[in-house]
ChimeraX commands (.cxc) that place a marker at each C-alpha (Angstrom):
marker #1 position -14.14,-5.67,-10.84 radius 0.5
marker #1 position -12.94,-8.54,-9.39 radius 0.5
marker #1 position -12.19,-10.84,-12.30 radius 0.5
marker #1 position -8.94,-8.27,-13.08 radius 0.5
marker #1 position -7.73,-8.44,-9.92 radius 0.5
marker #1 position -4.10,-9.70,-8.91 radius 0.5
marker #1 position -3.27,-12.35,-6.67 radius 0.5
marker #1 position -0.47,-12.03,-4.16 radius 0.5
marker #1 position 1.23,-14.19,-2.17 radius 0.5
marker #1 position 1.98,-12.60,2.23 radius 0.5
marker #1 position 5.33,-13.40,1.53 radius 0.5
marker #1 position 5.48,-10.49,-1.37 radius 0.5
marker #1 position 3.83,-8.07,0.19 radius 0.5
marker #1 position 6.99,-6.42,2.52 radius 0.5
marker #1 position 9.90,-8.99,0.92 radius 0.5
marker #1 position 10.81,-10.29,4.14 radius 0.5
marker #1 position 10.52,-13.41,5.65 radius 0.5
marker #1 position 7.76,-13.78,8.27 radius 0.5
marker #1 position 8.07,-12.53,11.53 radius 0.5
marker #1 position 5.85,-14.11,14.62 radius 0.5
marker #1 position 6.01,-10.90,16.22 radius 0.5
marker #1 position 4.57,-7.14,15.61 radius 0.5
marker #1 position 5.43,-3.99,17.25 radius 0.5
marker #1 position 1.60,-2.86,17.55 radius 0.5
marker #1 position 0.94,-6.23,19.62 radius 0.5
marker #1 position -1.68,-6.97,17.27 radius 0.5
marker #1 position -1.40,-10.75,16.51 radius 0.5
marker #1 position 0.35,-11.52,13.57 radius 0.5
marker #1 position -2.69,-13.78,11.64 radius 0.5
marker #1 position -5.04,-10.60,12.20 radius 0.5
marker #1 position -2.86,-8.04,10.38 radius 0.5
marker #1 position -2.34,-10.84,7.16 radius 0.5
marker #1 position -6.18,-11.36,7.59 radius 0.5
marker #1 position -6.96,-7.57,7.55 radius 0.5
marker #1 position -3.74,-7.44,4.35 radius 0.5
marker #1 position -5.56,-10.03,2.34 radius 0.5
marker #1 position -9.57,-8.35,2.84 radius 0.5
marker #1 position -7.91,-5.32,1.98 radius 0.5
marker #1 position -4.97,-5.66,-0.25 radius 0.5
marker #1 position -7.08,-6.35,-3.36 radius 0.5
marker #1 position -9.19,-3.18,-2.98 radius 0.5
marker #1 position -6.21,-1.12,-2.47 radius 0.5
marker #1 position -4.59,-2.67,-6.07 radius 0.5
marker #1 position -7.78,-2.15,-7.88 radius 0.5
marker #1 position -7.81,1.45,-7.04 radius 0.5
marker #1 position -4.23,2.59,-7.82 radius 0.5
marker #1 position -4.47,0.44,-11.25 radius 0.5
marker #1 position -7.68,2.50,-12.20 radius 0.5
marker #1 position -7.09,5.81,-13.78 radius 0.5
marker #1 position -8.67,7.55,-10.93 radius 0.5
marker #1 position -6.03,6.15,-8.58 radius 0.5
marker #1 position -3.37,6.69,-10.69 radius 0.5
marker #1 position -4.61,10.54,-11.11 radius 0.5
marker #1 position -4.72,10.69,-7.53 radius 0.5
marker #1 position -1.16,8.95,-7.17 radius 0.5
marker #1 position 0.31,11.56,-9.35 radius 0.5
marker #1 position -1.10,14.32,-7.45 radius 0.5
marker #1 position 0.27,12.97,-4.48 radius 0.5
marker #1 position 3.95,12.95,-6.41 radius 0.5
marker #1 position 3.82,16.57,-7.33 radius 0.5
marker #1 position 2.36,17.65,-3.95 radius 0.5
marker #1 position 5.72,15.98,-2.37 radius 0.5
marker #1 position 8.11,17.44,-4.56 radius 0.5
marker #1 position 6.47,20.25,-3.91 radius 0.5
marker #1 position 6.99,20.18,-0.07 radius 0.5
marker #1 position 10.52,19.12,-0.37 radius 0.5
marker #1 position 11.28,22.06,-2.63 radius 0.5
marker #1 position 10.02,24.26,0.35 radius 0.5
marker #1 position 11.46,22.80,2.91 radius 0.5
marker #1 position 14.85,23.11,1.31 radius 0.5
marker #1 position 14.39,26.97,0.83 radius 0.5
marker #1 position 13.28,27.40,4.21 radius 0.5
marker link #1:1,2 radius 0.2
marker link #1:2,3 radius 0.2
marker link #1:3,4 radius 0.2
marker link #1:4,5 radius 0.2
marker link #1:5,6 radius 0.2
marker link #1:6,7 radius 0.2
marker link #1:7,8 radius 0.2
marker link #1:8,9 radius 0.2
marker link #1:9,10 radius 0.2
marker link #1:10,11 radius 0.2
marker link #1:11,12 radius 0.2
marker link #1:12,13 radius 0.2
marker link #1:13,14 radius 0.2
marker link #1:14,15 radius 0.2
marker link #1:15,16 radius 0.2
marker link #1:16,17 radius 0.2
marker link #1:17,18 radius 0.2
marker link #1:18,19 radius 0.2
marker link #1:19,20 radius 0.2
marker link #1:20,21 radius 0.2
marker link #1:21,22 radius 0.2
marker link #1:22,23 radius 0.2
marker link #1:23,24 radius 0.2
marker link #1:24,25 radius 0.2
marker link #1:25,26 radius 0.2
marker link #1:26,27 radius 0.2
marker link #1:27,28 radius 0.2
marker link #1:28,29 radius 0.2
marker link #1:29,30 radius 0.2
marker link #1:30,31 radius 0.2
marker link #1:31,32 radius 0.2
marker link #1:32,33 radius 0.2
marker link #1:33,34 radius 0.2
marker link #1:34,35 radius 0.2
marker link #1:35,36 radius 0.2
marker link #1:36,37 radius 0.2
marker link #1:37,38 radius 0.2
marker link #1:38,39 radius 0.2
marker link #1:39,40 radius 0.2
marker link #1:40,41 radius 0.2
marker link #1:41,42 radius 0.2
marker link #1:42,43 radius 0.2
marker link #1:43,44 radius 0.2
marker link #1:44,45 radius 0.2
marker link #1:45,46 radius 0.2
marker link #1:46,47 radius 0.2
marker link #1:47,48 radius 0.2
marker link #1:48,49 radius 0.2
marker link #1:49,50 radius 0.2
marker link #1:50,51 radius 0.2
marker link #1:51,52 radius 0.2
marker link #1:52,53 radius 0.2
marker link #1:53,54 radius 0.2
marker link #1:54,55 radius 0.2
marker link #1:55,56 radius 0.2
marker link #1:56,57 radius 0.2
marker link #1:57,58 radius 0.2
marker link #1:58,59 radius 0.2
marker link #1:59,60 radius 0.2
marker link #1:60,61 radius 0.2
marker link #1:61,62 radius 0.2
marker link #1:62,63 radius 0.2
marker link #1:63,64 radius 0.2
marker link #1:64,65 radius 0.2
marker link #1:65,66 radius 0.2
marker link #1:66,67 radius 0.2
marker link #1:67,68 radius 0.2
marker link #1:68,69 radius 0.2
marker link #1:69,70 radius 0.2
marker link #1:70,71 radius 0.2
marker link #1:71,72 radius 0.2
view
């Protein structure tokens, strides 16, 4: 499982150039620490056709919502 996965670089993950600090307080080399253990898993899962099943149940369960909550 993990031979397929992708690397990425901290800098791709939001697009934005760092920032030293975070709104939670939490210290800025824990949350990239926490991104990188984590970040992997997370891609393997929405690239498998589980994830991707469950991805486009999500979709149609939002569209869904917002098509109700413009009737209302």
């Amino acid at each position: 499982m993990a031979a397929n996965r992708k690397i990425v670089n901290k800098e791709d993950l939001m697009g934005l150039p760092p920032s030293p600090e975070t709104k939670s307080g939490v210290p800025k080399y824990e949350l990239e620490i926490l991104a990188r253990n984590f970040l992997p898993d997370i891609i393997a899962f929405y690239e498998s056709e589980e994830g991707q099943r469950k991805f486009q149940e999500w979709k149609q369960e939002e569209e869904q919502l917002k098509k109700e909550s413009k009737n209302k």
